[in-house]
C-alpha positions as CSV (number, residue, x, y, z in Angstrom):
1,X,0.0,0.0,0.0
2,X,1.3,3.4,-1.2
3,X,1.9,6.2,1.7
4,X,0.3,9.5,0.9
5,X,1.3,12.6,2.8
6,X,-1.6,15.4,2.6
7,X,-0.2,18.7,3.8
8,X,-2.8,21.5,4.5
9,X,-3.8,24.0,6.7
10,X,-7.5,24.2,6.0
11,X,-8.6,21.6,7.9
12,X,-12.1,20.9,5.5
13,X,-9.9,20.7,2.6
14,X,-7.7,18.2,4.6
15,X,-10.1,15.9,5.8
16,X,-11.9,15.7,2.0
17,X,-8.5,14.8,0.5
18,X,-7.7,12.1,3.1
19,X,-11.2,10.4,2.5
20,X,-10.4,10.5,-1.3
21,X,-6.7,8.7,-1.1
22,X,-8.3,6.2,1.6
23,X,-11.4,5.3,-0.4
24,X,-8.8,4.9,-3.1
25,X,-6.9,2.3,-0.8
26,X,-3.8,4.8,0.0
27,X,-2.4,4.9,3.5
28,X,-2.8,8.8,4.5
29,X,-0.5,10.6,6.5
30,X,-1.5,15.0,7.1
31,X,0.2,18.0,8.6
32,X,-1.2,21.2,8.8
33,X,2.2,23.2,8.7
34,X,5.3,23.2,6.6
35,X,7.6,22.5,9.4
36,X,5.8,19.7,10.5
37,X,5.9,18.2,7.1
38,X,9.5,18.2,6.7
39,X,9.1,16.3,10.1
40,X,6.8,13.6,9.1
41,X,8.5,13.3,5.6
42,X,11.9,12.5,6.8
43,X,10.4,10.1,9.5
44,X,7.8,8.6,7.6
45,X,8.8,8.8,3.8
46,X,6.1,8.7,2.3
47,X,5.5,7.9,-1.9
48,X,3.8,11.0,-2.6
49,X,3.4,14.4,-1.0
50,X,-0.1,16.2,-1.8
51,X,1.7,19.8,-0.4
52,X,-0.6,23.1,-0.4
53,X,1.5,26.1,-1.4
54,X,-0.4,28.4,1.0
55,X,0.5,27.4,4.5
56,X,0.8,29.5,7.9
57,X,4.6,29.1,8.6
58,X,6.5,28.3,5.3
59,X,5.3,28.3,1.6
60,X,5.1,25.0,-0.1
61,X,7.8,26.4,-2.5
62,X,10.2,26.3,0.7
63,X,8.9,22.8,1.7
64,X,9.5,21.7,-1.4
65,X,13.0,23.3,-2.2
66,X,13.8,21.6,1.3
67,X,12.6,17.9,0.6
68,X,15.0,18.4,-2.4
69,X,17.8,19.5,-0.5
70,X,17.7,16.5,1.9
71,X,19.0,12.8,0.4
72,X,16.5,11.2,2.5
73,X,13.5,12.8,0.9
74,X,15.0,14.3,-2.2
75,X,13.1,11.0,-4.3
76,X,9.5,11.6,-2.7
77,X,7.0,12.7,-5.5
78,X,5.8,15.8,-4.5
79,X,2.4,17.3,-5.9
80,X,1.6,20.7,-5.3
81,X,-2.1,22.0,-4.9
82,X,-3.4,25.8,-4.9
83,X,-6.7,27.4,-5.1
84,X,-5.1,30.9,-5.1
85,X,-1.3,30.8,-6.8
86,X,-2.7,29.6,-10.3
87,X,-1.4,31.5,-12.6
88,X,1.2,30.1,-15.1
89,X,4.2,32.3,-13.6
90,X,3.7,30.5,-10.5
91,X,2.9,27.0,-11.4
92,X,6.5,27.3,-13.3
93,X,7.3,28.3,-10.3
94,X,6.2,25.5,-8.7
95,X,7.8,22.7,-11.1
96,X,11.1,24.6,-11.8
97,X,11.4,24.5,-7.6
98,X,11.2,20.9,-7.8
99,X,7.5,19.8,-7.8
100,X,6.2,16.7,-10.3
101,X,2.9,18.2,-10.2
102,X,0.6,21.4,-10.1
103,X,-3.2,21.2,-9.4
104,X,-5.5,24.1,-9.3
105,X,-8.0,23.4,-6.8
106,X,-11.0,23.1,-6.9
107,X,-10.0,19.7,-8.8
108,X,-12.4,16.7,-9.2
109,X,-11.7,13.4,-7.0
110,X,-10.7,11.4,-10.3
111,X,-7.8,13.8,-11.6
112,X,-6.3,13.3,-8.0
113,X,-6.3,10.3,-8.5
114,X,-5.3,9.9,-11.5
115,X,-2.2,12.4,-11.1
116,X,-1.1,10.6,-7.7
117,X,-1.2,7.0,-9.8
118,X,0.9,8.9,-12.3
119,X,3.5,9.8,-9.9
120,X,3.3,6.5,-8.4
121,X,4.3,4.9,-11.5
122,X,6.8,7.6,-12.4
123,X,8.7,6.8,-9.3
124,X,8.6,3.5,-9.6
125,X,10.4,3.9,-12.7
126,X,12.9,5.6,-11.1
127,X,13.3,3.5,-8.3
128,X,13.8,0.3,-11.0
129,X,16.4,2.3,-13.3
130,X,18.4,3.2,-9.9
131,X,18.2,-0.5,-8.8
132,X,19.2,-1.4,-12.5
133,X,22.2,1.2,-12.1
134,X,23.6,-0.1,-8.8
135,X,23.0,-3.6,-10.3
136,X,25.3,-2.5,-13.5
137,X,27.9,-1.3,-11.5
138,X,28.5,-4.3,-9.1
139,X,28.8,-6.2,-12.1
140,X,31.5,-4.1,-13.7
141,X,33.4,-3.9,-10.3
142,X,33.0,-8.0,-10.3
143,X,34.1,-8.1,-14.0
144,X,36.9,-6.0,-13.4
145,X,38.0,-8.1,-10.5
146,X,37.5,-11.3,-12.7
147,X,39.2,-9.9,-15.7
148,X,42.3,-8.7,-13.5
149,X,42.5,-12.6,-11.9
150,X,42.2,-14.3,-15.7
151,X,44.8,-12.1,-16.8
152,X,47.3,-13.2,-14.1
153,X,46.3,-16.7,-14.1
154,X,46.7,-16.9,-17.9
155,X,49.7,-15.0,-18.2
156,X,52.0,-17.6,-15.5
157,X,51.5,-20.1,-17.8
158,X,52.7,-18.3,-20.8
159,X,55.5,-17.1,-19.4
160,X,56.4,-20.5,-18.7
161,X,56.0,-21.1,-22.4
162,X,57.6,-18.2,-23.6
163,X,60.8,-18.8,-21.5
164,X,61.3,-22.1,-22.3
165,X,60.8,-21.8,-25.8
166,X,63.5,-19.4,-25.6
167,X,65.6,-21.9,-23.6
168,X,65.4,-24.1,-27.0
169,X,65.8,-21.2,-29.3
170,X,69.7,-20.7,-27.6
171,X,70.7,-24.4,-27.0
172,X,72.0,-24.5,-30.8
173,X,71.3,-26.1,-34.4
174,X,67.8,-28.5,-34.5
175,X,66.7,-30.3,-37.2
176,X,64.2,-28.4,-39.5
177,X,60.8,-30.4,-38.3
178,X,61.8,-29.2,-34.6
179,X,62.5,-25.6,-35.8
180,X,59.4,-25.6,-37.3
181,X,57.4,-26.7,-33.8
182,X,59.5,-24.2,-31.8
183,X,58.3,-21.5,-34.5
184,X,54.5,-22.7,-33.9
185,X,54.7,-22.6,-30.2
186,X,56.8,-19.2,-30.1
187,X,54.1,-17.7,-32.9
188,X,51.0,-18.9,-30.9
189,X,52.8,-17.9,-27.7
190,X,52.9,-14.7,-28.7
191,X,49.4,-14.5,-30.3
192,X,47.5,-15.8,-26.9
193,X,49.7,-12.9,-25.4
194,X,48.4,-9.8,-27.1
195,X,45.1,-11.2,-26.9
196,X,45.5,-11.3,-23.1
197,X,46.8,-8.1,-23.3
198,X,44.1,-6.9,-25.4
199,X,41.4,-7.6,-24.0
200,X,42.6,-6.8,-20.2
201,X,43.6,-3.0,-22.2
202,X,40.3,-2.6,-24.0
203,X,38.6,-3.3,-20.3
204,X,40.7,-0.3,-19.0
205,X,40.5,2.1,-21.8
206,X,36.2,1.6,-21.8
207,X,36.7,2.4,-18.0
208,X,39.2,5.3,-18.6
209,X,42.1,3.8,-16.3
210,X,44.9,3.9,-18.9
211,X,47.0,6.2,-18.3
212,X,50.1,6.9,-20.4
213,X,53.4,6.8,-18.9
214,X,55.4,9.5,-21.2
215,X,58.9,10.0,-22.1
216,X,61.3,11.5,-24.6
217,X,61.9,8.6,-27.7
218,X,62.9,8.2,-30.8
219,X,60.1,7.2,-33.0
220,X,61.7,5.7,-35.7
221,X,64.3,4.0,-33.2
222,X,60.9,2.4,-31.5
223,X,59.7,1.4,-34.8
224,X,63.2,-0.6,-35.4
225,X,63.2,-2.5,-32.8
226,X,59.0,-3.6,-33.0
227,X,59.7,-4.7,-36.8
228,X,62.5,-6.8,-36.1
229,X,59.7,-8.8,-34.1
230,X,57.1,-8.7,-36.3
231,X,59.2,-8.9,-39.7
232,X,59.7,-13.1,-39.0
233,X,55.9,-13.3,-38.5
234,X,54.7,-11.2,-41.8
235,X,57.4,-13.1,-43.9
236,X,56.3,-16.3,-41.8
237,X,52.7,-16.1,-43.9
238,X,54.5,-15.6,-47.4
239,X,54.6,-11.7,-47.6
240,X,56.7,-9.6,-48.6
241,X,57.0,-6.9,-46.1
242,X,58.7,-3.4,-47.9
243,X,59.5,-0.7,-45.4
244,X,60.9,2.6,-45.3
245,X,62.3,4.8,-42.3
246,X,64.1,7.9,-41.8
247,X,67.3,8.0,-41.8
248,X,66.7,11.5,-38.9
249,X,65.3,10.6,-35.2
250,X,61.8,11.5,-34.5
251,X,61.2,12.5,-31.1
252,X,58.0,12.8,-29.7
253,X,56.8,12.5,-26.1
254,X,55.4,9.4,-25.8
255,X,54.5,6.0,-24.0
256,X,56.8,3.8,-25.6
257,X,54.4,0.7,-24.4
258,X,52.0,1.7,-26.1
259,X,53.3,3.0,-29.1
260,X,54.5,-0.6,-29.4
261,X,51.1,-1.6,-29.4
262,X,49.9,0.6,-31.8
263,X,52.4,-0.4,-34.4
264,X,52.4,-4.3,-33.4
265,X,48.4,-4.0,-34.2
266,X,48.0,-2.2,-37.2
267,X,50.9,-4.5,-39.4
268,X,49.8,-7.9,-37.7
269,X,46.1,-6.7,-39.2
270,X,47.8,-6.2,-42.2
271,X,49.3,-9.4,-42.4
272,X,46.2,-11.7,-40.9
273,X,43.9,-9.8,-43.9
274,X,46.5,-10.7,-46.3
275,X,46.7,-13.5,-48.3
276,X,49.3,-13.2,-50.6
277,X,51.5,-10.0,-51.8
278,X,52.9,-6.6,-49.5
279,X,52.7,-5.1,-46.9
280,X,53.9,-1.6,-47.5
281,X,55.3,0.6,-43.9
282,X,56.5,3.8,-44.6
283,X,57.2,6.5,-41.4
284,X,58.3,9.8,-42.2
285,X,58.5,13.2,-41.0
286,X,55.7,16.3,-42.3
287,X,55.5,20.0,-41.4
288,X,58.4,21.4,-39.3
289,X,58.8,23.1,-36.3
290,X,55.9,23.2,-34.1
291,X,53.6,21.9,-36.6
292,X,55.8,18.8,-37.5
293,X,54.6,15.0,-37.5
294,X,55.5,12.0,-37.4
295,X,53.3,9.9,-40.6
296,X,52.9,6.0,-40.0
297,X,51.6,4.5,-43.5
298,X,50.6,0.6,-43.8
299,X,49.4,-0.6,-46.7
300,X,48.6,-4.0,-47.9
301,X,47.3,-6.0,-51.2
302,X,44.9,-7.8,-48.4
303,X,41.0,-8.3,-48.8
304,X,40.1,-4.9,-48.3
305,X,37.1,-3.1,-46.5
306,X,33.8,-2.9,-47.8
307,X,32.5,0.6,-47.9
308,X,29.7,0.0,-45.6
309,X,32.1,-1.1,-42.9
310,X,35.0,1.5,-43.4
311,X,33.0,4.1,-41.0
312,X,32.7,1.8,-38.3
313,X,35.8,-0.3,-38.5
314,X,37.4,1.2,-35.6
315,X,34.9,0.3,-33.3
316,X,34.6,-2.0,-30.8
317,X,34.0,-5.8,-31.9
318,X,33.8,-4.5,-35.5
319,X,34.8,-7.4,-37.9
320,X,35.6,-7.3,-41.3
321,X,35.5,-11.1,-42.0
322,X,32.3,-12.2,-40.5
323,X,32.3,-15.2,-42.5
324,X,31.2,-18.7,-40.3
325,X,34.9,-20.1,-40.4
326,X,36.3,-17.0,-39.2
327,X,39.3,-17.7,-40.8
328,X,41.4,-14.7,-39.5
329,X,40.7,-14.9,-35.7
330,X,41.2,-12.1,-33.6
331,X,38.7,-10.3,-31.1
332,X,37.7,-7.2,-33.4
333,X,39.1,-5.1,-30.4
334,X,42.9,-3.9,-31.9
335,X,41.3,-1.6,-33.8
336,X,39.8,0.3,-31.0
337,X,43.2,0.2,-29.4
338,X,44.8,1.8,-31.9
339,X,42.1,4.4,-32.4
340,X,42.2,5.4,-28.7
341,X,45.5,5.1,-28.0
342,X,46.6,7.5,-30.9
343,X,44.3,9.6,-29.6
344,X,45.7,10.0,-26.6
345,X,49.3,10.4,-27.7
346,X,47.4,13.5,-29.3
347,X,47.1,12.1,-32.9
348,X,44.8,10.9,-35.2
349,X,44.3,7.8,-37.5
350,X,42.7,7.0,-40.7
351,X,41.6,3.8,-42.8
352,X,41.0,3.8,-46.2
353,X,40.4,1.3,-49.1
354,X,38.9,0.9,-52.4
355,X,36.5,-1.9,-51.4
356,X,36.8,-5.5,-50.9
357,X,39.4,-7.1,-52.8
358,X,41.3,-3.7,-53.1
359,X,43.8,-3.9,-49.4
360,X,43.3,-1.2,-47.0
361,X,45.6,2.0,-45.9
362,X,46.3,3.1,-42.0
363,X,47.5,6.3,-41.4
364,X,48.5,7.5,-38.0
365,X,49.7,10.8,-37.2
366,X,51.6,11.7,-34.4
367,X,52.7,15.1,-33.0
368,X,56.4,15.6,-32.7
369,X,58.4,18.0,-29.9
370,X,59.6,21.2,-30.9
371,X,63.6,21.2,-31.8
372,X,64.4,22.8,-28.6
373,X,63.2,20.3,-26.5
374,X,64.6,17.6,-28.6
375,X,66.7,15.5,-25.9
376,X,70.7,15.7,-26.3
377,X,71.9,12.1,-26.1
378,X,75.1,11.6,-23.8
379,X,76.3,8.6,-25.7
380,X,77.1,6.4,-22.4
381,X,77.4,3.0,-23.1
382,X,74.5,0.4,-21.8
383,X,75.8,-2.6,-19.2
384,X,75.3,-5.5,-20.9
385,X,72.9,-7.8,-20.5
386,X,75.1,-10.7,-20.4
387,X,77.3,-9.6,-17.4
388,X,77.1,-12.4,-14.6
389,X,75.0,-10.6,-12.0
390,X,73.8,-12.2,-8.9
391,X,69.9,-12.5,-9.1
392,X,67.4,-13.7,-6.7
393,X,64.3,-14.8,-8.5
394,X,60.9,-15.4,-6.4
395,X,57.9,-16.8,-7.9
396,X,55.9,-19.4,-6.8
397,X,54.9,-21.2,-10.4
398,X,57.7,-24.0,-10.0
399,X,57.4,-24.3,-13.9
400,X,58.1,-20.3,-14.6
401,X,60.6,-20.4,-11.9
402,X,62.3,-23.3,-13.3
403,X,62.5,-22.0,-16.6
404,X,63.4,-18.5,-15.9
405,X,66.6,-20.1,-13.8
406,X,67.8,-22.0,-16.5
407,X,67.4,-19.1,-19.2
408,X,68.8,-16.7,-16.3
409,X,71.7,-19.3,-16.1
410,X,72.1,-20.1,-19.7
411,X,73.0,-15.9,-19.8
412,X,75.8,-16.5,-17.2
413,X,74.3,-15.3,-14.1
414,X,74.3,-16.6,-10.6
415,X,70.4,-17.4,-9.9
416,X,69.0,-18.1,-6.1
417,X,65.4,-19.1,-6.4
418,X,62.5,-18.9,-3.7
419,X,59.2,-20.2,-4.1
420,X,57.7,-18.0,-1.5
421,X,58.4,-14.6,-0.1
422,X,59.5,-15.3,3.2
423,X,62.2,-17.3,2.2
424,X,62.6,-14.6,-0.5
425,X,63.8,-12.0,2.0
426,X,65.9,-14.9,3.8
427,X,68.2,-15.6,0.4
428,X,68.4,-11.3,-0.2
429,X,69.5,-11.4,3.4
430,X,72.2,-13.7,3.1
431,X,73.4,-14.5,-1.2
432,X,73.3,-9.8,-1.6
433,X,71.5,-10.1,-5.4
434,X,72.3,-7.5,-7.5
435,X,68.7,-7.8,-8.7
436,X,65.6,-9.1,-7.1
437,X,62.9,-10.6,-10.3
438,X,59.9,-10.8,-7.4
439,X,56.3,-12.3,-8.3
440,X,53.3,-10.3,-6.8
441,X,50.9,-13.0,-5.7
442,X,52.7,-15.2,-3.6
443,X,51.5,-17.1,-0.9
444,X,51.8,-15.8,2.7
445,X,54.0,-13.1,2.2
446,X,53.5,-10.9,-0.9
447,X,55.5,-9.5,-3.7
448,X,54.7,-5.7,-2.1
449,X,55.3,-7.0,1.6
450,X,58.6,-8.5,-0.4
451,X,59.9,-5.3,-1.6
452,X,58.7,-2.9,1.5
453,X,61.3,-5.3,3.6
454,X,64.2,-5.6,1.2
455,X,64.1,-1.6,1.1
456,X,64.2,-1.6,4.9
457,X,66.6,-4.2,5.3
458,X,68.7,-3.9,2.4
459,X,68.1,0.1,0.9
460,X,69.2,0.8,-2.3
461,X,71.8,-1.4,-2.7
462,X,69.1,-4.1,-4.7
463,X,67.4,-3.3,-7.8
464,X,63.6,-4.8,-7.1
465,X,61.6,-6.1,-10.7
466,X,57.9,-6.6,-10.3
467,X,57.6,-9.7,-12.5
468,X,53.8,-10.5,-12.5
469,X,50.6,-11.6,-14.0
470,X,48.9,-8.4,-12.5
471,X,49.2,-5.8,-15.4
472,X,46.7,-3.1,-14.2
473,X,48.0,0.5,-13.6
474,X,46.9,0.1,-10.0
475,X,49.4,-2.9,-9.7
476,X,51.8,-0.4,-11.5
477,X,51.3,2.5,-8.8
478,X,51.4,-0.1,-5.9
479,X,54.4,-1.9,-7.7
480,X,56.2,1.6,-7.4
481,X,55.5,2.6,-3.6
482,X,56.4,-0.4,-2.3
483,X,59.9,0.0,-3.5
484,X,59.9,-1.5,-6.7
485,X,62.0,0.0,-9.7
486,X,60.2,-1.5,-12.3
487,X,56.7,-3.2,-12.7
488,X,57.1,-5.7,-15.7
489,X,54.0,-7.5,-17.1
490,X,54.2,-11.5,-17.8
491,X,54.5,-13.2,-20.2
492,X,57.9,-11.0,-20.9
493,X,60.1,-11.7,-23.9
494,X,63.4,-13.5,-23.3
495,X,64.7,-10.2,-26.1
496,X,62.6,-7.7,-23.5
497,X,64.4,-9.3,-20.7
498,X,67.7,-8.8,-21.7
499,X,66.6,-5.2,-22.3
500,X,65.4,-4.3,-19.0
501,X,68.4,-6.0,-17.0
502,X,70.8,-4.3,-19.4
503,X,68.9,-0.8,-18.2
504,X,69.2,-1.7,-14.2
């Protein structure tokens, strides 16, 4: 049953309403003052308030403006009733203050009625679509916290994969039929990888949690070193991949993470909708000074894009082969990437293509710094990776730790493991690692609760290496004020490994 309260002074008028709601089967509540109305409202709550605009202490405007103002009572329906404010200036008065309603009295019993069932209904709808709301929102704080636990669980065992199938790559000459299965397993290693990484990034970006983490870079540096990657794959399908680079830096400000993905995205796209023939990259330089950009052109002989998909092929889940067999895989979600992630480097991007069977052009444009804030490079020399350094390596996957030993090991380093993070701390305590590789989600004894005592037990005197299925840039900003130098996502490349301990 649906509580009514009737606020009015005239105590005729009162009475006549409260036999019209309880004939109609509403539970009636009255007040004869604006005061006590706020009173009863806040105690009671009541569905609807039937509130006179003429009362003896405060107006019904002021009543109403108030019920507004306080959350407990700011959803009550509120219907205002005059026999004397009737004119149009102050029923507008009346609704822009906050009413639902405005009835000039003397009304007939029905049109009460009638209006009170509306308002009825009108919160319910409300009430439904703010149920609905909070209902959403659980389920994409559940989602994020079951996309943020695949993501790790998936990504321990790749980087088992990806390390030993390194291992194999460095232990010499193999006949032809096992290069060819180390090949498969490094290709689809890879593969499950970005889509992983993917759809854990396309999760973020909907949710606006990607933030870049900028830096001074050669562009055209960055591009070398993504294409001598992703040259063995596009030659690996029978293409011929043509490129052409500057032979001048371009620096622009820029995450180089994601810059990797941009490029890694747009030429494996190139490749999977290509069949036979090119794929054409070109990057160059256009405009100068402040107005100077850096141009990213890939072309290819592939399949094409219809014309009533080229508007919407950057958009989320957009496919271009929608065919049953689904032949060239993928998510339809690297698009989006790209798009968003060019966007926020400042740039923009472009697709174009005469139609099916014609290939398809990407253009991305990037902004470039102005010459005087182009870095001046030092020219000191890197350590190199291969120096035997003492490294303590926690993680609790004994097939990722037993890989990563022996590949640690097969570079000449000294390699203590732990399986946990107690007796983590015990071998920093007692072998003194130049570098600590330390897991996150260990048992007992975190990777954070890890780091927090090495840098109050040991200082500065160990570099600390988040190495960890947790990729979110939460687990980034934690990884960082627990002590950590670095925060690296699994599965990480044997190559990007070498990198990152040639930078410590």
């Amino acid at each position: 049953m649906a509580t009514v309260l009737n606020v009015n002074d005239d105590e005729a008028n009162r009475y006549l309403v409260n036999r019209i709601l309880e004939m109609s089967g509403y539970h009636v509540l009255e007040a004869a003052t604006g005061m006590a109305a706020l009173l009863m409202a806040e105690k009671h709550r009541p569905d609807v308030i039937v509130l006179d605009v003429k009362l003896p202490d405060i107006s019904g405007y002021e009543v109403c403006a108030r019920l507004r103002a306080n959350s407990a009572t700011s959803a009550i329906a509120v219907m205002h009733t005059s026999a004397t404010f009737i004119t149009p200036d102050k029923k507008v008065q009346g609704l822009e203050g906050g009413a639902d309603a405005y009835l000039t009295q003397p009304y007939e019993p029905s049109e009460l009625i009638a209006t009170v069932r509306s308002l009825l209904r009108l919160r319910h709808a409300e009430q439904q679509a703010r149920l609905r709301t909070d209902q959403l929102i659980e389920m994409d704080r559940r989602k994020d916290e079951f996309l943020a636990m695949l993501g790790h669980e998936l990504r321990n065992p790749l980087a088992a994969i990806m390390t030993a199938i390194g291992i194999l790559e460095r232990k010499g000459p193999v006949d032809t039929k096992e290069a060819r299965m180390h090949g498969i397993i490094q290709r689809q290693t890879h593969h499950l990888a970005r889509l992983v990484d993917d759809l854990l990034d396309v999760s973020r970006i909907t949710r606006g949690k990607v933030e870049l983490r900028k830096e001074p870079l050669d562009l055209a540096e960055s591009f070398q070193q993504v294409l001598s990657i992703l040259r063995p794959r596009v030659e690996g399908r029978g293409l011929k991949l043509e490129v052409r680079l500057p032979q001048t830096p371009l620096w622009l400000e820029g995450d180089a993470t994601r810059l990797e993905q941009i490029f890694t995205n747009l030429i494996d796209n190139a490749a999977k909708y290509t069949d036979q023939g090119t794929v054409d990259v070109e990057l160059f330089q256009e405009g100068v000074d402040g107005s100077a950009q850096a141009v990213l052109r890939v072309k290819d002989t592939g399949i094409g894009i219809p014309a009533e998909k080229l508007p919407g092929v950057f958009d989320l889940f957009s496919q271009v082969d929608t065919s049953l067999e689904r032949s060239r895989g993928g998510l339809g979600i690297g698009l989006t990437l790209v798009r968003t992630l060019v966007r926020m480097h400042g740039g923009s991007v472009e697709a174009y293509s005469g139609g099916y069977g014609e290939g398809s052009e990407f253009v991305v444009k990037l902004p470039l710094m102005p010459p005087e804030r182009v870095p001046v490079l030092s020219g000191t020399n890197v350590v190199d990776a291969r120096q035997a350094r003492r490294i303590l390596l926690v993680e609790d996957n004994s097939d990722a730790r037993q890989s990563m030993r022996e590949l640690l090991e097969l570079w000449g380093h000294q390699v203590a493991v732990a399986p946990d993070g107690v007796r983590g701390v015990e071998l920093a305590l007692t072998h003194a690692p130049d570098v600590a590789l330390v897991d996150i989600g260990l048992p007992g004894v975190d990777g954070y609760q890890v780091a927090q005592a090495l840098r109050a037990r040991v200082g500065r005197n160990i570099r600390l290496v988040a190495l960890t299925g947790y990729g979110e840039e939460e687990a980034h900003a934690l990884a960082l004020k627990a002590g950590f130098d670095l925060h690296v996502t699994k599965p990480v490349r044997p190559a990007d490994l070498e990198r990152i301990l040639s930078n410590l």
